[in-house]
C-alpha positions, -999 to 999 in steps of 0.1 A, spaced: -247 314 580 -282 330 585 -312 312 603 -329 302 576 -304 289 551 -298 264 583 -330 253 583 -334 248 546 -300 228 552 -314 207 577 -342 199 560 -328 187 529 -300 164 541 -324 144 556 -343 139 523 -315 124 504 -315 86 525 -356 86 518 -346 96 477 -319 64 475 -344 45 493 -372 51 474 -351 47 442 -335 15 456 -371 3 459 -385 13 424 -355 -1 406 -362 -38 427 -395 -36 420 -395 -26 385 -369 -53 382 -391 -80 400 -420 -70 375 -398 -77 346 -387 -112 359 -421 -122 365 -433 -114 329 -405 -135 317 -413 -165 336 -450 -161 326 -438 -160 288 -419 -191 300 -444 -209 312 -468 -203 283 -479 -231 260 -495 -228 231 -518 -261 223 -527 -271 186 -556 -297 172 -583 -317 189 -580 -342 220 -595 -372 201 -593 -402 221 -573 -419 190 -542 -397 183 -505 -388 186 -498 -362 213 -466 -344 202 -444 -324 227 -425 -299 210 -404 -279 233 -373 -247 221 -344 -256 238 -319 -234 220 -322 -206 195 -285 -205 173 -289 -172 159 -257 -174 142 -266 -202 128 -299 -196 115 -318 -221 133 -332 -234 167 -331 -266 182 -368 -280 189 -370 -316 215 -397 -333 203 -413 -363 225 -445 -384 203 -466 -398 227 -498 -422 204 -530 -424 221 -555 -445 225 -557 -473 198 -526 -462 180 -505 -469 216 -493 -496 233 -484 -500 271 -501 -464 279 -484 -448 249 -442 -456 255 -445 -472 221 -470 -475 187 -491 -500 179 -479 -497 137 -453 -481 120 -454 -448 130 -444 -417 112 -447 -377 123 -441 -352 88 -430 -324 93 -422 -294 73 -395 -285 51 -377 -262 75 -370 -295 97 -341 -318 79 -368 -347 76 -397 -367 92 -395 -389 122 -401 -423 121 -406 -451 150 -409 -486 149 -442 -508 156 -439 -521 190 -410 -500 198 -402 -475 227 -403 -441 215 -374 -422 225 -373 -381 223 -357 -362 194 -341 -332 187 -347 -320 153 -327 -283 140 -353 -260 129 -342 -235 101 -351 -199 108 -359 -175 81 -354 -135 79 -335 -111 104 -303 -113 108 -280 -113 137 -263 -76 125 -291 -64 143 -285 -77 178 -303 -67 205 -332 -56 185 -330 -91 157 -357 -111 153 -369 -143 133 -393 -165 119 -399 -199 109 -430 -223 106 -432 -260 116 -457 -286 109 -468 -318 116 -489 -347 103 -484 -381 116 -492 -419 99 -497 -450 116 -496 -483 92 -497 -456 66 -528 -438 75 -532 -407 85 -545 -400 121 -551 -363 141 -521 -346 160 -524 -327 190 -493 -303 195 -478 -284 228 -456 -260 223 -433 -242 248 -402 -222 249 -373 -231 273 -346 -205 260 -344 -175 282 -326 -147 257 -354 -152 231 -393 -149 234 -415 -169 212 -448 -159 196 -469 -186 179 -500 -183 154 -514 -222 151 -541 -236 134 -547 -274 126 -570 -279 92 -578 -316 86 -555 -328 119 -528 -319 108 -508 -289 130 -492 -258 116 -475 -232 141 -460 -198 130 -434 -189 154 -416 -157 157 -389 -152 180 -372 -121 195 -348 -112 221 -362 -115 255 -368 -80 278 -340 -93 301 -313 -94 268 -327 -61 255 -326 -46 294 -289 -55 296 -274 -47 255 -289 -16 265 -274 -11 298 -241 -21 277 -243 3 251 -246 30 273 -224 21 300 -196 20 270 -207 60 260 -206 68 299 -170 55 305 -154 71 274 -172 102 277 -154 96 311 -123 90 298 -130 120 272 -133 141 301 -106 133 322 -77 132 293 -89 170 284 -84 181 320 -50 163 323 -40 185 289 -55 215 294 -39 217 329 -5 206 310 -4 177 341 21 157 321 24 117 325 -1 110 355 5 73 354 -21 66 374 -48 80 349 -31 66 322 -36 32 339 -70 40 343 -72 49 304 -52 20 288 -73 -9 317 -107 9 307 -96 3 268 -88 -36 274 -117 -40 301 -143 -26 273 -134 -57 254 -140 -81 280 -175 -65 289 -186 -62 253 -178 -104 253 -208 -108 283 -233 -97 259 -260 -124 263 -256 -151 235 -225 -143 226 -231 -121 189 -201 -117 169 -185 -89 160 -198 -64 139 -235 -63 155 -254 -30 159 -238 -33 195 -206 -25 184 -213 1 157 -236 20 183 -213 21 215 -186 -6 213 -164 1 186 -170 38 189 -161 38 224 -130 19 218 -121 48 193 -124 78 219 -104 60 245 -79 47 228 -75 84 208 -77 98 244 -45 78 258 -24 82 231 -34 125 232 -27 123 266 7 105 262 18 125 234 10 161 248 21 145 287 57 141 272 53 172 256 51 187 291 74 167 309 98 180 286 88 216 293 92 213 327 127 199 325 142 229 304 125 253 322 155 257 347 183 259 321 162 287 302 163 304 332 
């Protein structure tokens, strides 16, 4: 080998450890900066209305988004203040009565006198659909008004999101003390990050399987048990990684007419090729001697 191809040898093996490193390095932070934008989206809340020293403080928190079902699940925790409490706000001084809007199955109501326990009202979601999973997205609009004794009395309204596969975007205003909030929801980065991930993870394994099942017939291998193992546990194992997809979509998603379902397709059209043309040869290969 001449002196200089040597040294360019020598000088490039080295470089490959620094390459993983640095890649190593990129992907953790890159994946560190995507973790910490979701935990600031998180943390975000959105306050609504005017901190009047006489109103009803109302907690509304996302704990789960059903896309499936078409709406989310909002806790709600109605906290009176000043006048309108009693013993620092655990319970009303009247009758008390938060309105909300029609996409909410009906107002809340608490006794005079009474401790207020938290509630958790289903919130039904309008447009998108879940056919569109990892790229669906929704929207629905919530309001509330509140009445004590039967007048009406300003709200003041937090808003957060707790659910981790869907980020929330909220346009609020509160005319005449009463709050409205316009909230859209959409799959989180992390959901997105990983359906993605999916999708092509399923093209890379049966391209894979593509690949090896036209070098096993082209080479006339005939039954090579262990790649047919390989083949029929890839088909079955697709399945069962298709079913980790974050919350769960049912079948028939943009998922699964992207990658899933069409992956399925090659691999299982793969092993049955490569059965059909390995009997083929085993059979050559057996009467080869007696035509001999």
């Amino acid at each position: 080998m001449p002196q200089s191809g040597r040294r360019f040898a020598a000088r490039r093996v080295p470089l490959l450890p620094g390459l993983v490193v640095l890649a190593v390095v990129a992907a953790v932070a890159l994946g560190a900066w995507l973790q910490f934008g979701e935990r600031q989206a998180l943390d975000t809340v959105h306050t609504v209305g005017r901190a009047e020293p006489d109103r009803v403080d109302v907690e509304a928190t996302v704990q789960r988004v059903d896309a499936a079902g078409r709406e989310l699940v909002l806790r709600v925790q109605v906290t009176p203040r000043g006048a309108l409490a009693e013993a620092g706000g655990i319970s009303p001084a009247d009758d008390l009565t938060l309105q909300t809007s029609t996409a909410t199955r009906g107002d809340l109501n608490f006794k005079a006198h009474q401790r207020i326990s938290t509630r958790d009202v289903p919130v039904a979601l309008r447009n998108g659909s879940i056919a569109d999973y990892p790229f669906d997205a929704y929207e629905t609009a919530v309001e509330f008004g509140a009445e004590l004794g039967g007048e009406k009395v300003p709200v003041r309204v937090v808003f957060a999101n707790n659910d981790v596969l869907f980020a929330a975007t909220v346009d609020a205003a509160a005319p005449a003390g009463v709050a409205f909030l316009d909230i859209g929801l959409a799959r989180s980065n992390s959901v997105l990050v990983f359906a993605v991930f999916m999708m092509i993870a399923m093209w890379a394994l049966a391209v894979s399987v593509l690949i090896g099942s036209w070098f096993l017939v082209t080479r006339r291998r005939g039954l090579v048990w262990p790649a047919l193992g390989w083949m029929a546990a890839t088909l079955f194992a697709l399945a069962a990684f298709r079913n980790t997809a974050p919350g769960m979509p049912p079948i028939g998603c943009l998922l699964d007419y992207v990658a899933f379902l069409w992956a399925e397709t090659v691999i299982a059209f793969c092993l049955i090729t490569v059965v059909v043309m390995g009997i083929r040869a085993e059979r050559g290969t057996e009467t080869a001697p007696e035509a001999v």
